[in-house]
C-alpha positions as CSV (number, residue, x, y, z in Angstrom):
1,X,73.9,-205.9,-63.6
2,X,74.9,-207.3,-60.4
3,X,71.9,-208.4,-58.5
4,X,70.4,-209.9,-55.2
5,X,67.7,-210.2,-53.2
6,X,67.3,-207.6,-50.9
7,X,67.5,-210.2,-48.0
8,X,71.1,-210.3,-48.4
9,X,71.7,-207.0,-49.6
10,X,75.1,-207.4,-47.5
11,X,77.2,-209.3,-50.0
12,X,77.2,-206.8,-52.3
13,X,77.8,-204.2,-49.7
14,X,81.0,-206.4,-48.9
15,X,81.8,-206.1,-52.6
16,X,81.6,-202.3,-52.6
17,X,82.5,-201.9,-49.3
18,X,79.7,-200.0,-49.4
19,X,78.0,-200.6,-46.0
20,X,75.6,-197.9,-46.4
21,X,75.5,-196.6,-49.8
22,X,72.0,-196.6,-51.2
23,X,70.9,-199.8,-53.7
24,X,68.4,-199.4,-56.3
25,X,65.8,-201.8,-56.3
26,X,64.0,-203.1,-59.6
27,X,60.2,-204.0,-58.9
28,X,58.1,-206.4,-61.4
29,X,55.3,-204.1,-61.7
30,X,53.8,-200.5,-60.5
31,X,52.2,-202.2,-57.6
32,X,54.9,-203.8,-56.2
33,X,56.2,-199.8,-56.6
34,X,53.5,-198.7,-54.5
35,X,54.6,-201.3,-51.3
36,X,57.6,-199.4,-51.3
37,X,57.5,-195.9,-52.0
38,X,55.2,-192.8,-52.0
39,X,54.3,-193.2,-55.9
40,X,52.2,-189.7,-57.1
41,X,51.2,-188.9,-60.5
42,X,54.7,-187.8,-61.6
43,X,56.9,-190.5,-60.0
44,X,54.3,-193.1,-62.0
45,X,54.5,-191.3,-65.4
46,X,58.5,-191.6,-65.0
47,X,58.4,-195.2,-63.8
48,X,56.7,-196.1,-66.7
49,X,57.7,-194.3,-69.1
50,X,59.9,-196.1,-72.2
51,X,62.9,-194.9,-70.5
52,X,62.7,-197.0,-67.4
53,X,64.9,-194.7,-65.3
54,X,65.7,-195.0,-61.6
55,X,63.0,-192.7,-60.0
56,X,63.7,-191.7,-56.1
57,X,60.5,-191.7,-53.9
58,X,60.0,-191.6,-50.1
59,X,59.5,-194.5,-47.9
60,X,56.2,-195.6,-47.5
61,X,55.1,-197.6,-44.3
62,X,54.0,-200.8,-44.2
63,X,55.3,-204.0,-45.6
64,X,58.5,-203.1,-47.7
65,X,59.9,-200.5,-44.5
66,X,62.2,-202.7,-43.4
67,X,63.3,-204.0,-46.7
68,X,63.3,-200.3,-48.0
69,X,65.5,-199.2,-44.7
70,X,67.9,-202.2,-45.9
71,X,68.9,-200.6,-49.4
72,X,68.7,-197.0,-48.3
73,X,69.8,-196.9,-44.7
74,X,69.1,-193.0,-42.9
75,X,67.8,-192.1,-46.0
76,X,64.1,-190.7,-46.9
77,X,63.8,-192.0,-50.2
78,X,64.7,-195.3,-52.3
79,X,65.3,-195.5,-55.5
80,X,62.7,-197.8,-57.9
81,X,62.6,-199.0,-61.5
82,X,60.8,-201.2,-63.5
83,X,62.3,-204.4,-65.7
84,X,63.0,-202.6,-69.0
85,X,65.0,-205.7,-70.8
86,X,63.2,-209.3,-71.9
87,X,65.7,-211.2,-69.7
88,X,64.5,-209.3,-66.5
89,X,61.1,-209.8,-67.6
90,X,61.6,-213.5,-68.1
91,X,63.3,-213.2,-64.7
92,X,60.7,-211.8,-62.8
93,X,58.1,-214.3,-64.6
94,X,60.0,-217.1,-63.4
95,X,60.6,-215.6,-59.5
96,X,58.3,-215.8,-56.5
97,X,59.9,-212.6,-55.2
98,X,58.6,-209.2,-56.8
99,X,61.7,-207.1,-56.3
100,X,65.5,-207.8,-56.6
101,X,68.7,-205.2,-56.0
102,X,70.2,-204.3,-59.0
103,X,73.7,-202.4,-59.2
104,X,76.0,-202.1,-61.8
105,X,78.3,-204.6,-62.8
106,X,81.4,-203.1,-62.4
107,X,84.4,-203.0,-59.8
108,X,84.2,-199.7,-57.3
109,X,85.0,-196.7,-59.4
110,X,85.8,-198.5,-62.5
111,X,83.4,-198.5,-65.9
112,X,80.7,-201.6,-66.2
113,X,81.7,-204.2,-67.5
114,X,81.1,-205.2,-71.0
115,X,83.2,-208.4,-71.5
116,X,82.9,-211.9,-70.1
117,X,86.2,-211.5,-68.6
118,X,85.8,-207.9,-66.8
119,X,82.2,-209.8,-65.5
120,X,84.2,-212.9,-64.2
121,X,86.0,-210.7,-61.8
122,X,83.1,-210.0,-59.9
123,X,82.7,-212.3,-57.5
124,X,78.9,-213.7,-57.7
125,X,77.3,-217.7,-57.2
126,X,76.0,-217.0,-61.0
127,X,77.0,-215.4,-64.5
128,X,74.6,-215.0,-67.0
129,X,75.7,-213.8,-70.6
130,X,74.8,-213.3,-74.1
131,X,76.3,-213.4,-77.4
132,X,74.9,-209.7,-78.2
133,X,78.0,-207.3,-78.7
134,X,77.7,-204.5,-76.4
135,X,78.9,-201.2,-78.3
136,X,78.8,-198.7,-75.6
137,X,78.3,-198.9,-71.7
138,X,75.5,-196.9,-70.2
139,X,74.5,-196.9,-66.4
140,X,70.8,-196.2,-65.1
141,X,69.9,-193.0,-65.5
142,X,68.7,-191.6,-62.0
143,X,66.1,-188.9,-61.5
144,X,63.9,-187.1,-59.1
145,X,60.3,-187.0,-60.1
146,X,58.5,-183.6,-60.2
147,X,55.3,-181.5,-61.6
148,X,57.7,-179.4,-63.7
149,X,59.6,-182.4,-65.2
150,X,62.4,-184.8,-64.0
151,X,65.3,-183.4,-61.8
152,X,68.4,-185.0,-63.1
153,X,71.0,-186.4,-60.8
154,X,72.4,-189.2,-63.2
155,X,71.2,-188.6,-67.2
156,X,72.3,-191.7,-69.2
157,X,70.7,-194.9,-70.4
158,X,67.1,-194.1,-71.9
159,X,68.0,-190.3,-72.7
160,X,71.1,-190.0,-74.2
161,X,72.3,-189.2,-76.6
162,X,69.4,-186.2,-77.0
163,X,70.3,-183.6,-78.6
164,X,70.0,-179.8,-77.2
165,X,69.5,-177.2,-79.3
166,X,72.2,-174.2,-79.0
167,X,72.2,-171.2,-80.7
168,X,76.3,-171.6,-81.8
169,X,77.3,-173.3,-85.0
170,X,80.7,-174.3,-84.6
171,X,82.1,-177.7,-83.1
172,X,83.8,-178.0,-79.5
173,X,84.3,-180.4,-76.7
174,X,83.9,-180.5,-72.5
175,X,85.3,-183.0,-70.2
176,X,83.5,-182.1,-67.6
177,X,84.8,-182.0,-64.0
178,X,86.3,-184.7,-62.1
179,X,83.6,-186.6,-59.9
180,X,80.2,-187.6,-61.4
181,X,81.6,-186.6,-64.8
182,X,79.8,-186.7,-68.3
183,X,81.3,-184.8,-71.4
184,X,79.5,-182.7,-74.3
185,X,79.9,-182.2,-77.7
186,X,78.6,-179.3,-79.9
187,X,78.2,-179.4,-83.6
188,X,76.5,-177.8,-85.8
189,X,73.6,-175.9,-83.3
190,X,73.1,-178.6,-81.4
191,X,74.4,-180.1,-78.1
192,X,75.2,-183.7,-77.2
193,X,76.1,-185.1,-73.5
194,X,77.7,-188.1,-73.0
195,X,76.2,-191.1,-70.5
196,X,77.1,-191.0,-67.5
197,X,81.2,-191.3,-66.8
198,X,81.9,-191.6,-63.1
199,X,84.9,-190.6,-61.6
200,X,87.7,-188.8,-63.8
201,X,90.1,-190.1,-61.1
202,X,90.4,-193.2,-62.7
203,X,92.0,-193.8,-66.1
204,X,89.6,-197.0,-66.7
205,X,87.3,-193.8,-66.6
206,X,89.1,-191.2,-68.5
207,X,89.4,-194.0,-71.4
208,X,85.5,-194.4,-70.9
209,X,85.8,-190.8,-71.4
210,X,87.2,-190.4,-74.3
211,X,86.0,-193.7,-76.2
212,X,82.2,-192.0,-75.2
213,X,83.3,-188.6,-76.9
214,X,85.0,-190.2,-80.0
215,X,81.5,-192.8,-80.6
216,X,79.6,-189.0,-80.2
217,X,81.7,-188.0,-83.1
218,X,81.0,-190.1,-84.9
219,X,77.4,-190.9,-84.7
220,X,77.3,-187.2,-85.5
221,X,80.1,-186.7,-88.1
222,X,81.2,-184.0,-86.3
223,X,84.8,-182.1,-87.7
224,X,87.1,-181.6,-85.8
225,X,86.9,-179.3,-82.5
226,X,87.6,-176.0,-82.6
227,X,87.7,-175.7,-78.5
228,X,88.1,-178.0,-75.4
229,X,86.2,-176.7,-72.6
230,X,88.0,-178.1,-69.2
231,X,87.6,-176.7,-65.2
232,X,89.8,-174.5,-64.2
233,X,91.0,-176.9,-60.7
234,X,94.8,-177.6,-61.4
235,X,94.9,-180.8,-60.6
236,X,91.8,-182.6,-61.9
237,X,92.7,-185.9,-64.2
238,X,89.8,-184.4,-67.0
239,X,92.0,-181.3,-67.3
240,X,94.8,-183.4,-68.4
241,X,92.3,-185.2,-71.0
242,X,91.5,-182.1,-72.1
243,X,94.8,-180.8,-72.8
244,X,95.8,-183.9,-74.7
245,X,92.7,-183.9,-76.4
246,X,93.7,-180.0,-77.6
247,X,97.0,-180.6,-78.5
248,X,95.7,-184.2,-80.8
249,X,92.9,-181.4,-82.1
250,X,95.0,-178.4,-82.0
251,X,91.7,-177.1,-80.9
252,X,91.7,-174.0,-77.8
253,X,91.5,-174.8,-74.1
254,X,89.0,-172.9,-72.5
255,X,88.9,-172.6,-68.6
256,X,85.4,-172.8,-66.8
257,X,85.7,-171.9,-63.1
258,X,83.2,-174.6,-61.4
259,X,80.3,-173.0,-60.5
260,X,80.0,-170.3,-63.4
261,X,80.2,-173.5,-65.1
262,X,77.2,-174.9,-63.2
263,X,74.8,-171.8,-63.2
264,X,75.6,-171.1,-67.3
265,X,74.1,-174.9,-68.0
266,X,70.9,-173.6,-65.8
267,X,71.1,-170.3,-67.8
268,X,71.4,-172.4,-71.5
269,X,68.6,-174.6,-71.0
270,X,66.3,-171.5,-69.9
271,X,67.2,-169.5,-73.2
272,X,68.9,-166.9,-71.1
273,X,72.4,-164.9,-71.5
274,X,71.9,-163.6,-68.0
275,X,71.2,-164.9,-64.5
276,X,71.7,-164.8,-60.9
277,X,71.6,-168.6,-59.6
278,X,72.7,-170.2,-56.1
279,X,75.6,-172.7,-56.8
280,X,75.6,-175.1,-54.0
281,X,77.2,-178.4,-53.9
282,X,80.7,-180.1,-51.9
283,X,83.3,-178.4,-53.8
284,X,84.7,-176.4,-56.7
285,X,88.4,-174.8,-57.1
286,X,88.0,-171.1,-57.1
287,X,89.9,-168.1,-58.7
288,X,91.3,-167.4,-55.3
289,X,92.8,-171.3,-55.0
290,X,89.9,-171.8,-51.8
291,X,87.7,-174.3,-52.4
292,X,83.9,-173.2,-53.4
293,X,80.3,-174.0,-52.6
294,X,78.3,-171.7,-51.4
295,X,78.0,-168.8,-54.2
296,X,75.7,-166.6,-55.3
297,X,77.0,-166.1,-59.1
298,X,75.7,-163.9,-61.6
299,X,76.1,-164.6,-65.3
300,X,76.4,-162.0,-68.3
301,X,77.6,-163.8,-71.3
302,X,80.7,-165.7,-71.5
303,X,81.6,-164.1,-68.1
304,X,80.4,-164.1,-64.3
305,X,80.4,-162.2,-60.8
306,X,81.1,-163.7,-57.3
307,X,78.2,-161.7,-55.8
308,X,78.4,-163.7,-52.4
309,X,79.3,-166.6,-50.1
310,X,79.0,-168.2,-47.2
311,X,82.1,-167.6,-45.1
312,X,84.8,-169.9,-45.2
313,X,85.2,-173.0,-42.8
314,X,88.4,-174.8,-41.8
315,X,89.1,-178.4,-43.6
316,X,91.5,-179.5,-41.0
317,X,93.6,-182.4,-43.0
318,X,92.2,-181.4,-46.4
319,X,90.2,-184.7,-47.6
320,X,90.1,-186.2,-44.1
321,X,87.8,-183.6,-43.2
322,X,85.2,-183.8,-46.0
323,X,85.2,-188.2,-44.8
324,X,85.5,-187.2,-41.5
325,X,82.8,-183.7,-41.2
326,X,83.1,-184.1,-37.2
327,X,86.4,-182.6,-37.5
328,X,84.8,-179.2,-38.8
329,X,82.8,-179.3,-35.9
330,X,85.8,-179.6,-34.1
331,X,87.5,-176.8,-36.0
332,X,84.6,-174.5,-35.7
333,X,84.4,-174.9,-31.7
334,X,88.2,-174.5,-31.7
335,X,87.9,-171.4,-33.4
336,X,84.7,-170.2,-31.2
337,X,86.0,-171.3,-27.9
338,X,83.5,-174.1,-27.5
339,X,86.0,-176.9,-26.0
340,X,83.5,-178.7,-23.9
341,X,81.9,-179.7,-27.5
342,X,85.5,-180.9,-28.5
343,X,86.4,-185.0,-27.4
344,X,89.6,-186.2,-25.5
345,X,90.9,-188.1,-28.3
346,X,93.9,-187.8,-30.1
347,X,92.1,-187.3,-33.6
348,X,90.2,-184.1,-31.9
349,X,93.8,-183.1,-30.7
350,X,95.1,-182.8,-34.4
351,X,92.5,-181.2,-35.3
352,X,92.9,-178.3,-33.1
353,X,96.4,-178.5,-34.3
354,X,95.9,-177.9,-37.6
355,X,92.7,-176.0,-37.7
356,X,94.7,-172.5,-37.6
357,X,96.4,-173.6,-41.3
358,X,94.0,-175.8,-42.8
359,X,92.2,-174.7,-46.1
360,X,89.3,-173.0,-46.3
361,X,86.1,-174.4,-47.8
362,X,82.2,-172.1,-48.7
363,X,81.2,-175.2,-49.6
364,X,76.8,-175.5,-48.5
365,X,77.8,-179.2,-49.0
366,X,80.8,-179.3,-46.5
367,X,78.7,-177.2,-44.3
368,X,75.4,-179.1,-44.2
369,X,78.0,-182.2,-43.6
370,X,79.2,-180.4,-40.5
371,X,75.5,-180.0,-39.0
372,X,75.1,-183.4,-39.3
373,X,78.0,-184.4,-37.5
374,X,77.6,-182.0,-34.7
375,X,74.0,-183.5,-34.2
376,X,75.4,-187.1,-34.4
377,X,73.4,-187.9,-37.5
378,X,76.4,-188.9,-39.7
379,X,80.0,-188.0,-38.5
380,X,81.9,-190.2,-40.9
381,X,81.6,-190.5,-44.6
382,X,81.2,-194.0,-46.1
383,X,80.0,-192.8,-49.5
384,X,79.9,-189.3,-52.2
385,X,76.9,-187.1,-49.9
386,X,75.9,-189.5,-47.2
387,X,75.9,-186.8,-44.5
388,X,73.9,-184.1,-46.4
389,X,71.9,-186.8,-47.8
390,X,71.2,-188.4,-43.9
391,X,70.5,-184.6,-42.6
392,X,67.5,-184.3,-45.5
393,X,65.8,-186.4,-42.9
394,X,65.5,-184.0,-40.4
395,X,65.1,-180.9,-42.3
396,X,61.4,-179.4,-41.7
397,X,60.8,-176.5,-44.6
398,X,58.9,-174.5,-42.2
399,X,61.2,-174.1,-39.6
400,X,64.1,-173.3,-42.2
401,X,61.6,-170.2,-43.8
402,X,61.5,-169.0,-39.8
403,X,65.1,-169.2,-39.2
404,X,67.0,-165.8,-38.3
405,X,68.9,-164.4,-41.1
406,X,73.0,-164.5,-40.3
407,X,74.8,-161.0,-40.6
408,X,76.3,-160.4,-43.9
409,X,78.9,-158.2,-44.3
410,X,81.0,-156.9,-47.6
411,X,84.1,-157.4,-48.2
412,X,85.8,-155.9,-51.6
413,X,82.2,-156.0,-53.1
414,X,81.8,-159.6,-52.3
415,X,78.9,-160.3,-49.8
416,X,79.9,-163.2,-46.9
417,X,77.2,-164.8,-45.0
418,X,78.7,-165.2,-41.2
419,X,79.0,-169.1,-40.8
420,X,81.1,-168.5,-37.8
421,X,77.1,-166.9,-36.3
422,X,75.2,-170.0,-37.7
423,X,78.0,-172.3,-35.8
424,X,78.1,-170.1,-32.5
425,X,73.8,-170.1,-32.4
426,X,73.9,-174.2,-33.0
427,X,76.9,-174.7,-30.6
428,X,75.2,-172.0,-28.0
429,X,72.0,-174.6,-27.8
430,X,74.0,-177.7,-28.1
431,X,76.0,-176.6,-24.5
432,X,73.2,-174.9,-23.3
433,X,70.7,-178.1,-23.1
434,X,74.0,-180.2,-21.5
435,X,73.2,-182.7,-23.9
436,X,75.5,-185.1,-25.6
437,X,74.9,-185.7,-29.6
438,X,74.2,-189.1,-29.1
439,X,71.3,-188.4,-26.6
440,X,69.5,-185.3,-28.5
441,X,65.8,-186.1,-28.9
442,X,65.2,-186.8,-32.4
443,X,62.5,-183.8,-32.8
444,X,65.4,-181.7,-31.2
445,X,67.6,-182.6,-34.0
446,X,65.2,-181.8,-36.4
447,X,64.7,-178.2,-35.1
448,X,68.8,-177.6,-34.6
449,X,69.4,-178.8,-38.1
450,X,66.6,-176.9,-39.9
451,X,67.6,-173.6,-38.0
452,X,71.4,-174.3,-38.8
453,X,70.8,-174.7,-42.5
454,X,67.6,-172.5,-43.2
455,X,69.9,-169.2,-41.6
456,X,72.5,-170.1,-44.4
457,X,70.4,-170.9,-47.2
458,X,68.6,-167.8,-46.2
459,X,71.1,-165.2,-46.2
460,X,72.3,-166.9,-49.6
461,X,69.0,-166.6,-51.1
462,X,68.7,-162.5,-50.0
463,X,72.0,-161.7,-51.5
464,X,70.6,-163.1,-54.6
465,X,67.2,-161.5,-54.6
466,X,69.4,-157.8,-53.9
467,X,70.1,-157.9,-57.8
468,X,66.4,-157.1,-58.8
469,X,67.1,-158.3,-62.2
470,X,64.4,-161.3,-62.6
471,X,64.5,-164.8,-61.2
472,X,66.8,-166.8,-59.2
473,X,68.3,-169.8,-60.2
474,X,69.1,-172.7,-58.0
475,X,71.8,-175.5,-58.8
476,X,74.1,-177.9,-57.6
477,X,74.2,-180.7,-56.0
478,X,72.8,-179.6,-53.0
479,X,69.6,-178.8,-55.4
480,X,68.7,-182.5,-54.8
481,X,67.4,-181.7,-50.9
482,X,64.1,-181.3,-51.3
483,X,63.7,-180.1,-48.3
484,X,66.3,-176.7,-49.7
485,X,64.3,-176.3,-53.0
486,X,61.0,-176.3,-51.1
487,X,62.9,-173.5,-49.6
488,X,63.8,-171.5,-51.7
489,X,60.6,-171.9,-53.8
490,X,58.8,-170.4,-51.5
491,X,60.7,-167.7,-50.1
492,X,62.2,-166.6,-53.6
493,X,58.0,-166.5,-54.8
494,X,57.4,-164.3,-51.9
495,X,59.9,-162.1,-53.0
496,X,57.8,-161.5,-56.3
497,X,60.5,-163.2,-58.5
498,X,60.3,-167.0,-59.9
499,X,63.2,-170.1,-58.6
500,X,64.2,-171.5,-61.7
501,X,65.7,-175.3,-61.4
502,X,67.3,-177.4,-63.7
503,X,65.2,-179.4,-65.9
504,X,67.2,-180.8,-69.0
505,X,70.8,-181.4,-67.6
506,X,71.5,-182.9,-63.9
507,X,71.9,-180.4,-61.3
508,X,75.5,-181.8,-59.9
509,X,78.5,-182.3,-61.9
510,X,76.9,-184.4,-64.9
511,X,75.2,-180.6,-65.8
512,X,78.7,-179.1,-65.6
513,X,80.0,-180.1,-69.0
514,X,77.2,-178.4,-70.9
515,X,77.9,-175.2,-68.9
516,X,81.9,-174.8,-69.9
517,X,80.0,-175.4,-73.8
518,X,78.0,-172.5,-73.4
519,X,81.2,-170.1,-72.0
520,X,83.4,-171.5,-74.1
521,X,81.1,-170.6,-77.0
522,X,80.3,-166.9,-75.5
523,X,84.0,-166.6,-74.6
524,X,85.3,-167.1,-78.1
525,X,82.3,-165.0,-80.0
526,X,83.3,-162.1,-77.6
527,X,80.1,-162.4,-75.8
């Protein structure tokens, strides 16, 4: 680890250039815990369990705020875990502080390090080491405390490798996507995930990759594969793992579109060969080449149907637009004929130039980006989620059940919730009040958000209660807003049916690999 006192939380923010990325913060004890977070029943049980994970709680007033506001700045939550090692105990024995920042000892985006020398390249007033070999690297797991169980958003040290129990006998592979990445092997009726990987982007992490694969292997004596599962996106850096990895194997490729990927991993760990689950997270590559997020998919076997969507947005300048969400905002009022919401600048100038031809996104992550930007909550990304994870703050459940319903209309059997409505009703109060963003009343905000994104999760959720075939699932990475799973609890249970949410793999992309498993698997038995 690579630690600090939360005091000077700033030079490892320098480090990462990270100036607002959330820091996890170990605590000596549960009571030190309770200074800084909400702490209930469950999030104690987790804290305290053998596995020591990371467990996110909200803010709690009083004498840790400000330090709390420090680590996770705009957020709702920090993220808490107890000394789980003899030399943090020892540490904490010998401090007069209670709490320290620990992050992971690694250099942005690559794998932590596990030799002296990749250590030494951190810059730090202090190295500590030991003569124990470390075999295998294995970052916090990271979880979200709840009655029903954990909600995974990072699985790794403390609960890997667990096997799942399949009901397939053979022996495949998945590399998983390319952000947030773990991979899975399947032997022998039973399913192994890797620890967490990181970001497939890099080939310090694509090595990671496939060194955590082969040690799987062989802590397993698994054969050789007789598929690799990889997404379907042409470009992703795991694809071109996977294919190498086939042709070493001479083992199949199997293509997993993203977010049938996403809702079959729901569907496995439920013991069910059918379901109808909301897939909502930043991005996936779709069969059409647009980029996906916002799907209603149904599952039968080894195969899936698009039921619906939320209507596409402009990405004006591709990536620039998903670190920059203000420029959908821009793109939107462009489109509407909203100009007095659009800046003299020249970056607002671009945009309208290239909002006609930019690519089109249904991503419920991009989208819930774009209200926060339009409020002035967060128009620039500094880190993977920030403005989604900023706009949890002032989402209200209650308002988000009362929210009118967008039109939905059909188009070649595929259902589109009207995004372009949900933008015209925010913009339409936005000009109306003659307000600016930066001077919106914060209890205003609060109301303009949770209308915004309770219309779209809304018309989402009633396109996927029209199947009348049981429950509803709900995944993604957008399944971490608890303020969206609140939700759709409630309105999918007043419905008559039951939300089913993932319990054993994460909900984002570290679920994804056990879900191109389980079609890969159905795929090749003809399912």
């Amino acid at each position: 680890h690579l630690t600090a006192l939360p005091e000077v939380s700033g030079r490892i923010r320098e480090l990462y250039s990270r100036p607002f990325k959330p820091l996890a913060v170990m605590v000596r004890d549960i009571e030190e815990a309770e200074r800084w977070g909400e702490i209930n029943e469950h999030a104690r049980r987790m804290l305290l369990s053998p596995q020591r994970p990371i467990v996110l709680v909200k803010k709690k007033e009083g004498e840790r705020v400000h330090l709390a506001e420090k680590v996770a700045p705009g957020l709702p939550t920090v993220g808490l875990y107890l000394p789980y090692t003899g030399i943090q105990h020892i540490l904490f024995f010998h401090m007069k502080k209670p709490y320290l920042i620990m992050s992971s000892a690694n250099l942005p985006g690559e794998p932590m390090a596990i030799e002296e020398s990749e250590a030494l390249r951190l810059p730090a007033d202090v190295y500590l080491f030991h003569r124990r070999k470390i075999v295998m690297r294995a970052d916090d797991s990271l979880l979200i405390p709840r009655e029903e169980g954990p909600l995974f958003i990072r699985k790794s040290r403390g609960y890997v490798p667990e096997p799942v129990t399949i009901p397939w006998k053979g022996c495949g592979i998945a590399v998983g996507p390319e952000m947030n990445s773990t991979g899975a092997l399947a032997q022998s009726g039973k399913m192994y995930l890797t620890q967490y990987i990181g970001n497939l982007r890099s080939y310090s992490n694509l090595r990671y990759m496939q060194e955590a694969l082969e040690h799987l292997r062989r802590m397993t004596g698994s054969p050789e594969p007789e598929f690799v599962a990889i997404d379907m996106h042409p470009a992703y850096s795991s694809r071109r793992l996977g294919e190498e990895l086939s042709e070493r194997f001479g083992a199949e490729v199997v293509e997993v579109q993203h977010h049938h990927a996403h809702a079959s991993a729901l569907a496995l760990e439920w013991n069910l060969s059918e379901i109808t689950a909301l897939t909502l997270d930043g991005v996936g590559y779709g069969e059409d080449g647009t980029l996906w997020g916002g799907e209603v998919i149904r599952v039968e076997g080894g195969e899936y149907l698009r039921r619906g969507t939320l209507s596409g947005m402009p990405l004006p300048g591709g990536d620039a637009a998903v670190k920059r969400p203000v420029r959908i905002v821009w793109a939107m009022a462009e489109r509407l004929g909203y100009d007095e919401i659009i800046p003299d600048t020249r970056e607002a100038e671009l945009t309208r130039r290239l909002a006609s031809r930019a690519p089109l996104s249904s991503s419920m992550g991009r989208f819930m980006d774009a209200v926060a930007a339009s409020l002035g909550i967060c128009s620039t990304r500094t880190y993977d989620g920030e403005p989604a994870m900023r706009l949890e703050s002032y989402l209200d459940a209650e308002i988000m059940l009362s929210a009118p319903v967008p039109p939905i209309e059909e188009k070649g059997g595929l259902k589109l919730v009207d995004l372009e409505w949900v933008f015209h009703e925010l913009f339409e109060s936005l000009t109306s009040s003659r307000s600016t963003c930066e001077v919106i009343a914060e209890r205003r905000k609060v109301h303009l958000a949770s209308k915004a994104v309770g219309s779209a999760l809304l018309g989402l959720l009633l396109i996927a209660l029209e199947d009348e075939r049981g429950d509803v699932g709900l995944t993604g990475g957008v399944a971490y807003n608890r303020e969206v799973e609140a939700v759709a609890e409630k309105f999918v249970r007043e419905q008559g049916s039951r939300l089913l949410l993932p319990r054993v793999f994460p909900a984002g992309d570290g679920g994804i690999s056990a879900g191109q498993v389980s079609v890969a698997f159905r795929r090749l038995a003809g399912d």
